[in-house]
C-alpha positions as CSV (number, residue, x, y, z in Angstrom):
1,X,-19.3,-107.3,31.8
2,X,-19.4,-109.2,34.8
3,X,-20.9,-108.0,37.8
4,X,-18.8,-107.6,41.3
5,X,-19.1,-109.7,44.4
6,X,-22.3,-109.0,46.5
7,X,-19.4,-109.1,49.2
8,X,-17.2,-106.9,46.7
9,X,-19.9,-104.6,46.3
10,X,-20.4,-103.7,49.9
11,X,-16.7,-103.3,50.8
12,X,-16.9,-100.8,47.9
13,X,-19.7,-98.5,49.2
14,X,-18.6,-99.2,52.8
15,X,-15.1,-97.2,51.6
16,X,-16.7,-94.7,49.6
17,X,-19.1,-94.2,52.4
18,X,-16.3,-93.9,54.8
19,X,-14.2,-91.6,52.4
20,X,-17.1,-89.1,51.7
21,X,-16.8,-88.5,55.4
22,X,-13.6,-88.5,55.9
23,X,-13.4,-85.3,53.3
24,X,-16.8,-83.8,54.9
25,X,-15.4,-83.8,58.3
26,X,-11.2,-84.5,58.4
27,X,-11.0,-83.7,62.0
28,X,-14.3,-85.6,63.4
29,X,-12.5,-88.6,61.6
30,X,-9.2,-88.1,63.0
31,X,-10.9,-87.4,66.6
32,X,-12.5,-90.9,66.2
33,X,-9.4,-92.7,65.2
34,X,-7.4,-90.8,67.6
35,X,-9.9,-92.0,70.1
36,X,-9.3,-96.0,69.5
37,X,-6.1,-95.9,69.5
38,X,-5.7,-94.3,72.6
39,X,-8.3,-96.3,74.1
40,X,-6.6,-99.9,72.8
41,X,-3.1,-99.1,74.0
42,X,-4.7,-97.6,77.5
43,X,-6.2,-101.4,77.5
44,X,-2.7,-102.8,77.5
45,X,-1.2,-100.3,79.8
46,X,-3.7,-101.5,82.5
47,X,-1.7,-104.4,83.2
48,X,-1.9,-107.3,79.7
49,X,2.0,-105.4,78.7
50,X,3.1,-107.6,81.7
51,X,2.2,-111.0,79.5
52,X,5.1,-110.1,77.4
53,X,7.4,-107.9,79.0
54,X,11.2,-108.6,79.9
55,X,10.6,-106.5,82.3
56,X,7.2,-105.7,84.7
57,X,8.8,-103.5,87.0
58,X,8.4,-100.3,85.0
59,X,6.5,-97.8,86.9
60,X,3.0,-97.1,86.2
61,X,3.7,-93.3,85.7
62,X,6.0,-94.6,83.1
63,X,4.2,-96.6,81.3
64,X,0.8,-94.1,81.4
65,X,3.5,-91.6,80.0
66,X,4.8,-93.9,77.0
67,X,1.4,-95.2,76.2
68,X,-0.1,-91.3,76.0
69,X,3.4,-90.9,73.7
70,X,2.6,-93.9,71.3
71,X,-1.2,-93.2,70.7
72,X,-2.3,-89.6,71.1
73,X,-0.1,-88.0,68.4
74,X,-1.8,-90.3,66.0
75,X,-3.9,-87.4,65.7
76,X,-1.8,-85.0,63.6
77,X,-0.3,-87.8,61.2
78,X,-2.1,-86.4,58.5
79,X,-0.6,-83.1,59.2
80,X,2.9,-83.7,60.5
81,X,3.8,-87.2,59.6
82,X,7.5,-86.9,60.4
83,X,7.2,-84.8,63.4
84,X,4.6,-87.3,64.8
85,X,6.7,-90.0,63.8
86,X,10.1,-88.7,65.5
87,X,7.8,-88.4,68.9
88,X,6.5,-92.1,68.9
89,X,10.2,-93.2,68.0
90,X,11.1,-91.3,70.7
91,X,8.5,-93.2,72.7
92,X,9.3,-96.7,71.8
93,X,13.2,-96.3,72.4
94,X,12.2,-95.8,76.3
95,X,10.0,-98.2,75.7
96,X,12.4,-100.5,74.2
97,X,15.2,-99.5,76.9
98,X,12.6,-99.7,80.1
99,X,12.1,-104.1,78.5
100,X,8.2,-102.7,78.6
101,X,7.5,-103.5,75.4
102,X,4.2,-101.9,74.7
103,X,2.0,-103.1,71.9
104,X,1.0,-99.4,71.5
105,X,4.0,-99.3,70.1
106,X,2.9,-100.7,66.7
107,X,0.3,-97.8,65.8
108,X,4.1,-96.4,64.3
109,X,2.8,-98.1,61.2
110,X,-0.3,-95.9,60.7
111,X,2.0,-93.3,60.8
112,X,4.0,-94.9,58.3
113,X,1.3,-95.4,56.2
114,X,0.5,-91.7,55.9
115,X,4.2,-91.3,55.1
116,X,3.8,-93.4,52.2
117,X,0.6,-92.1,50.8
118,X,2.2,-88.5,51.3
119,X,5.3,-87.5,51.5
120,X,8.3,-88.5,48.5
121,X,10.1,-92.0,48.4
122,X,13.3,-90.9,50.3
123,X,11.4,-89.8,53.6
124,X,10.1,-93.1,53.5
125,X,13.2,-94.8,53.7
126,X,14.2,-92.3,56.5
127,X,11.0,-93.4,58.3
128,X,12.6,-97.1,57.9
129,X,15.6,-96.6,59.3
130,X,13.7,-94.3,62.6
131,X,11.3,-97.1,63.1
132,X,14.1,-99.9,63.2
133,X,16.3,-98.1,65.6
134,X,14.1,-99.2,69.1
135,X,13.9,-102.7,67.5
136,X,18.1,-102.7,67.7
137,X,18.1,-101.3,71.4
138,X,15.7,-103.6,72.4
139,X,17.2,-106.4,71.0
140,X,20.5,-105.2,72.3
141,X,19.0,-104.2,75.7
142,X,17.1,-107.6,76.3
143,X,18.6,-110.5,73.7
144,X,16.5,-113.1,75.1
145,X,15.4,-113.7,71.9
146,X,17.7,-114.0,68.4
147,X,18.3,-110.9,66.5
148,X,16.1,-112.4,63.4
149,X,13.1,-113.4,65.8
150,X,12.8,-109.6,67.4
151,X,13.6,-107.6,64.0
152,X,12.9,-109.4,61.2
153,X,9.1,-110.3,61.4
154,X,8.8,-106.3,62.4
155,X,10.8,-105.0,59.7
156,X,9.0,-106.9,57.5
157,X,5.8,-105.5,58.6
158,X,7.0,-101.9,58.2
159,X,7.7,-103.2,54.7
160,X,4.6,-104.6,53.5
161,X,2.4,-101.5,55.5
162,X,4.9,-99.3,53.2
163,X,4.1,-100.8,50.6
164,X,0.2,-101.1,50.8
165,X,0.2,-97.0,51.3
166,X,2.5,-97.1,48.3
167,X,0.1,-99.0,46.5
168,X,-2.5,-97.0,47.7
169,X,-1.3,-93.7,46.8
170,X,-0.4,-95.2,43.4
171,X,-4.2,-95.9,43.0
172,X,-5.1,-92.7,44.1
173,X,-2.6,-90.5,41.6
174,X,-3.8,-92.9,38.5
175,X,-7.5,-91.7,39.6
176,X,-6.9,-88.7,39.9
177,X,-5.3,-88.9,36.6
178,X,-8.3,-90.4,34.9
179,X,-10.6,-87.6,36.4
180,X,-8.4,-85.1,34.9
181,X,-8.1,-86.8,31.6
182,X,-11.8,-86.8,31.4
183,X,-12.2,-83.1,32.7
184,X,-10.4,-82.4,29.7
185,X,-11.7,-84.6,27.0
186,X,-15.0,-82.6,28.3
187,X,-13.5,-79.5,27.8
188,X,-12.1,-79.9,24.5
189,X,-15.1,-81.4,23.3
190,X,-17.0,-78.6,24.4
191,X,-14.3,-76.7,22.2
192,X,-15.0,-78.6,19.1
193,X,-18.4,-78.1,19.2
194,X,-18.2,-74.6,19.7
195,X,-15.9,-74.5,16.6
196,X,-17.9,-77.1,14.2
197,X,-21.2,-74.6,15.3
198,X,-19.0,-71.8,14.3
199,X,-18.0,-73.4,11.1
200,X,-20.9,-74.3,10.0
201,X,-22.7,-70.8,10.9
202,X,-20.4,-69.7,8.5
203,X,-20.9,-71.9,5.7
204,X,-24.9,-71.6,6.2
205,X,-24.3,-67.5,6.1
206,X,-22.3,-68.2,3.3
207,X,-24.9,-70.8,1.0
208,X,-27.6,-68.3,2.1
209,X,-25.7,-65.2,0.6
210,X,-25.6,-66.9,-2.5
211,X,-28.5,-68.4,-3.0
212,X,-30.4,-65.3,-1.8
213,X,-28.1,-62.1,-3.0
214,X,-28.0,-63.8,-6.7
215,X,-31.4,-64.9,-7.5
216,X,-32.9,-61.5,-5.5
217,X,-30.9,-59.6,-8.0
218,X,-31.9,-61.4,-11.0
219,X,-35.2,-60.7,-10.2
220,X,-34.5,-57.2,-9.4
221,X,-33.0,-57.0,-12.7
222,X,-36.4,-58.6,-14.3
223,X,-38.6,-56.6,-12.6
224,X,-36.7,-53.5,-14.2
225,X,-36.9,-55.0,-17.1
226,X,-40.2,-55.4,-17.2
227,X,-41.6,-52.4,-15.8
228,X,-39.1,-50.6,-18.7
229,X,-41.0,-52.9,-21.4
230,X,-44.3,-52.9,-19.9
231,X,-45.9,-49.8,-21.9
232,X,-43.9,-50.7,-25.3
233,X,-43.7,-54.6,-25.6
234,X,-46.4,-56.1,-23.0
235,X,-44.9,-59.7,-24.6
236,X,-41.4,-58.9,-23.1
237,X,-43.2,-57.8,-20.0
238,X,-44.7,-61.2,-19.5
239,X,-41.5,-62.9,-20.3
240,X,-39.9,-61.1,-17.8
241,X,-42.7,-61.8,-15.2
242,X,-42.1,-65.3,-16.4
243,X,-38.8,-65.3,-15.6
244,X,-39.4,-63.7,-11.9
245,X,-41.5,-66.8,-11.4
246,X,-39.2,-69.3,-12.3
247,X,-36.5,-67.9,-10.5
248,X,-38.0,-67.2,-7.2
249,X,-39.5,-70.6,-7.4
250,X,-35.8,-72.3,-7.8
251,X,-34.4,-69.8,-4.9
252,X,-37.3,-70.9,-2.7
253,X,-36.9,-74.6,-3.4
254,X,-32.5,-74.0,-2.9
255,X,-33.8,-72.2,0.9
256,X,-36.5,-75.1,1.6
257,X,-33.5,-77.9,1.1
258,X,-31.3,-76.1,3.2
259,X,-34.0,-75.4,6.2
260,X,-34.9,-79.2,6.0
261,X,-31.4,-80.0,6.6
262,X,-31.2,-77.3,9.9
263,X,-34.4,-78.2,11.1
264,X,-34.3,-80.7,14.6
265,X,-36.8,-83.4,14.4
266,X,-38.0,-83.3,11.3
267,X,-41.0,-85.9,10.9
268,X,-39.9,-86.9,7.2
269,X,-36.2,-86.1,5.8
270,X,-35.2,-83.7,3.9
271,X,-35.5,-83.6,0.3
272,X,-32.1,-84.1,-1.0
273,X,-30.9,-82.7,-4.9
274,X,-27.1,-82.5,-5.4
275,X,-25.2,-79.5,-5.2
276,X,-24.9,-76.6,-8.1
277,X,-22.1,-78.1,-10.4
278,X,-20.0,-76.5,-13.4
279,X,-22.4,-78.2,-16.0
280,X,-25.2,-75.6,-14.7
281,X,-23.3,-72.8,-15.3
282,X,-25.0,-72.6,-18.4
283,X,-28.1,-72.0,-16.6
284,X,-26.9,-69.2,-14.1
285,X,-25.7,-67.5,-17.3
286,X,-28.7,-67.6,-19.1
287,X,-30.6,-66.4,-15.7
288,X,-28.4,-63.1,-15.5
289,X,-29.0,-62.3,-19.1
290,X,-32.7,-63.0,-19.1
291,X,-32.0,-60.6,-15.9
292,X,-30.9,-57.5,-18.8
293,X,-27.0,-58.5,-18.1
294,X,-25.0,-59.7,-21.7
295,X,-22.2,-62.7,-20.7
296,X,-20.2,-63.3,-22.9
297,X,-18.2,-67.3,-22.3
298,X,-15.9,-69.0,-23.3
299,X,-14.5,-72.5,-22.3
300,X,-11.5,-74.6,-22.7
301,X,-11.1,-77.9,-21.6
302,X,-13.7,-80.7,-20.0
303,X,-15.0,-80.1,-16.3
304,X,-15.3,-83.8,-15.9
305,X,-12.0,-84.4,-14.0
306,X,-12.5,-81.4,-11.4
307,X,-13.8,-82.8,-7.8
308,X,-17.5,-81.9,-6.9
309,X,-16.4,-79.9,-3.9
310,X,-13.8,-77.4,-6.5
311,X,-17.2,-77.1,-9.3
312,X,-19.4,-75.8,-6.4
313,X,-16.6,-73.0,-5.2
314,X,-16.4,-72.3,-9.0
315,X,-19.7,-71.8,-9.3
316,X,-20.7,-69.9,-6.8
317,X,-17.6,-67.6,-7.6
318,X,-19.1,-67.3,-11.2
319,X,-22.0,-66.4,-9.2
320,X,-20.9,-63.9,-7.0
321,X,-19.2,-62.1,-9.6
322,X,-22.2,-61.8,-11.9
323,X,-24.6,-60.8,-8.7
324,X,-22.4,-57.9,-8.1
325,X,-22.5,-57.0,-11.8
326,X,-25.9,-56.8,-11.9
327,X,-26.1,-54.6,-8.7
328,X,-23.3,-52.4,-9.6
329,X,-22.3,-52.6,-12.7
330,X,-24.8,-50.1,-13.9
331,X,-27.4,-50.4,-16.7
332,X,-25.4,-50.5,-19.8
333,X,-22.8,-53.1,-18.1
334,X,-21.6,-56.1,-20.2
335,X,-19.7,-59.5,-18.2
336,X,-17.3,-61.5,-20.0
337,X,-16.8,-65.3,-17.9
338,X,-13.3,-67.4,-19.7
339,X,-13.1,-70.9,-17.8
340,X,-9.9,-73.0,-18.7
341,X,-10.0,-76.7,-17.4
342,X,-6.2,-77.5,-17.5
343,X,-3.2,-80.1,-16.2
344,X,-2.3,-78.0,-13.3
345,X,-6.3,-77.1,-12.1
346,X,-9.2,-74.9,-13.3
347,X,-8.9,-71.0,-13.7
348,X,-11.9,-69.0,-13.9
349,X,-11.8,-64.8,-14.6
350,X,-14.7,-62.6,-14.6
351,X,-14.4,-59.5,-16.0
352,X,-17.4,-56.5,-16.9
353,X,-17.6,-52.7,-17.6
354,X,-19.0,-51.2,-15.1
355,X,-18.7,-47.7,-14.5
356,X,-19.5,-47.9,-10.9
357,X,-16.6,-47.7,-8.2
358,X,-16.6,-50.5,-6.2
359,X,-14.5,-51.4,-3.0
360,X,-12.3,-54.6,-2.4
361,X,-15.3,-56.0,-0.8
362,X,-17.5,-56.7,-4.1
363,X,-20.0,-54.2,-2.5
364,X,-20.5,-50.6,-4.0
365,X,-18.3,-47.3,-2.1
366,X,-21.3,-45.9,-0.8
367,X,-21.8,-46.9,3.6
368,X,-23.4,-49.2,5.0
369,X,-24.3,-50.7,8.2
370,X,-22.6,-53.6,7.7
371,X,-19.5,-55.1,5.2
372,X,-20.2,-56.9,2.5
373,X,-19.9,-61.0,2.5
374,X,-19.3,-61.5,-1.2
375,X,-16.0,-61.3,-1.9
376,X,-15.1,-63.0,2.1
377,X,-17.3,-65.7,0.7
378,X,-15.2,-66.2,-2.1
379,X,-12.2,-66.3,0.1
380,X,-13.8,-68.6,1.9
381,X,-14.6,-71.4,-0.8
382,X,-11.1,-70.4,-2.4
383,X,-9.0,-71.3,0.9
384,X,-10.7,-75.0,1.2
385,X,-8.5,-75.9,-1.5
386,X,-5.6,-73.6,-1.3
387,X,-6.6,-71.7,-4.0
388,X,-5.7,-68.4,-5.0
389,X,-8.4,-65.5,-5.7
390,X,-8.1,-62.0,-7.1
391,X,-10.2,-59.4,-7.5
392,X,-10.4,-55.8,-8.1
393,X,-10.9,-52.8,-10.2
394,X,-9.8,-52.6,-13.9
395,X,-7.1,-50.4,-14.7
396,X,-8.7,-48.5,-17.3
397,X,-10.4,-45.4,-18.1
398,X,-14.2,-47.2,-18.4
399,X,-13.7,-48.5,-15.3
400,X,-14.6,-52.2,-14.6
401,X,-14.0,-55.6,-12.4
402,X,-12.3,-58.6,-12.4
403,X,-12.4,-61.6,-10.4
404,X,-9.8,-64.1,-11.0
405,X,-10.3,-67.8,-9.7
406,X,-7.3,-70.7,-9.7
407,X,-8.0,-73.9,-8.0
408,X,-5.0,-76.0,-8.0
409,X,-6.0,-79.8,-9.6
410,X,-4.0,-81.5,-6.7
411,X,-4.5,-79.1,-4.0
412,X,-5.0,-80.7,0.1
413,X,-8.2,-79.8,1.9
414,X,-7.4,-77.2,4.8
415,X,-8.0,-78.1,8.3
């Protein structure tokens, strides 16, 4: 990018310099300004009007009178641009008539100015046609010059000073514009974060229910198990305690990959493994019944054309559903997992016999502090790809649950 003028550069801080005062202290600037003008035209009125004049006998009361008329309102332009301006007008058309012909009279185009940086389009054309009227009577009043010599190179003053506060005020608006462009990019970024934080606060609450709530009831499950088996079959026992290990050990490495991935700053990255995939379900199966809890399965059709991102949510529905066997279904509960891999998606039902009753949240009817995330979870996952999940008690006598999972094979990612 290439760098401003030296020159450039301190015209720039002179305005912005002059501009942060101006907004600090409005009236000490307008005092000031207020203060030149009045001072330049009193220079004239003390006799240099007479170089130019059609007429130098105009009495000095007069002309004190018409230069106090052309400057000194310059001090509420800001204010009352129009009523300011309909005074000087005023001003100049006995100033025009008298064949004084004050220079004071041109500080009318400050006023214009304002008008165009403030007030709408059609004023300014009213200001025009005000500002153009002692131009006619002197003209008319003293036509010792041609019509195009005494109007024309004033008119097109006005003009260009009309359009420099146009272009001004254009300048202005399209900052302004910017500024409030950017306000707003800040505040909806702001917003996103705060959602993408909340999004993934969920999905972290979410991984951490699973991986947690599932393997801490397998071992539960083992650890019953075992204590049951300790006195009769001390080789069960160990198997059991065998199994503990090995679970615990995979739900610790699952909650070390997932703290390397929140942690800030790590020193080495985190260690990466892929996501839970239908090909393990094999292995969660065989954890809840080394856990005490008989699955029965049975598949139809290959996994191999279902996304990555659908074999996690059905796993870790599969999951969920088992977990919540083994907490609720009560000891002598069996689980029965059908998978169908078809044209139109992937279809998962979980069904057991518990004898327990269970809400609509997963979680058992007794209180607690705080509802259950299972089955919200679920809902979760399931509405990423506009799937559809049910679940409920079993309409029968020896009670029961079932969860039923459909994932549609072409469904669209929500946003």
């Amino acid at each position: 990018m290439t760098e401003p003028h030296p020159l450039t550069q301190l015209l720039q801080r002179l305005t912005q310099r002059v501009r942060a005062f101006d907004r600090r202290r409005p009236l000490v600037w307008d005092l000031l300004v207020t203060a030149f003008f009045v001072g330049a035209a009193l220079v004239d009125a003390s006799g240099g009007w007479r170089n130019v004049a059609p007429n130098t006998d105009v009495p000095g009361w007069l002309i004190f009178l018409m230069t106090v008329g052309l400057s000194l309102p310059v001090l509420w332009r800001r204010r009352h641009p129009m009523a300011v301006l309909t005074v000087m007008v005023v001003t100049g058309l006995v100033n025009s008539w008298s064949g004084a012909m004050l220079q004071a009279a041109l500080i009318q185009m400050l006023v214009l100015f304002s008008i165009a940086m403030r007030l709408p389009l059609r004023t300014l054309g009213w200001a025009g046609l005000m500002m153009t009227t002692p131009l006619v009577v002197g003209a008319i009043r003293y036509p010792e010059d041609s019509w195009d010599q005494q109007i024309i190179p004033n008119m097109w003053a006005y003009a260009l000073v009309a359009l420099l506060g146009i272009a001004v005020r254009s300048r202005q608006d399209y900052t302004e514009a910017l500024v409030e462009r950017a306000r707003q990019l800040e505040v909806e970024r702001d917003q996103q974060a705060q959602l993408a934080a909340a999004a993934e606060r969920t999905r972290i609450a979410r991984e951490m229910h699973d991986i947690i709530g599932h393997n801490l009831s397998v071992i539960t499950g083992l650890a019953d198990g075992g204590s049951y088996a300790a006195a009769k079959s001390p080789e069960r026992a160990g198997q059991a305690l065998e199994a503990i290990g090995t679970t615990s050990r995979q739900a610790l490495g699952e909650l070390r990959r997932l703290l390397d991935v929140l942690r800030d700053g790590a020193p080495a990255p985190a260690e990466l493994a892929p996501q839970p995939a239908l090909t393990d379900l094999s292995q969660l199966i065989d954890g809840v019944r080394a856990a005490g809890l008989p699955v029965h399965t049975t598949v139809q059709g290959s996994p191999d054309t279902v996304p990555a991102g659908r074999q996690l949510t059905v796993y870790r529905v599969v999951q969920e559903a088992l977990t919540n066997t083994l907490k609720h279904g009560g000891p002598d509960a069996t689980a029965t997992v059908d998978v169908t891999y078809a044209a139109d998606g992937v279809t998962v039902e979980v069904t057991d016999t518990g004898t327990d009753s269970r809400t609509d949240s997963g979680t058992a009817a007794a209180p607690s502090p705080s509802p259950g995330r299972g089955l919200t979870g679920m809902r979760e996952r399931t509405a990423l790809y506009n799937g559809t999940l049910e679940a409920g008690p079993l309409p029968r006598p020896t009670g029961g649950w079932r969860v039923h999972l459909h994932l549609p094979k072409d469904s669209e990612t929500t946003t």
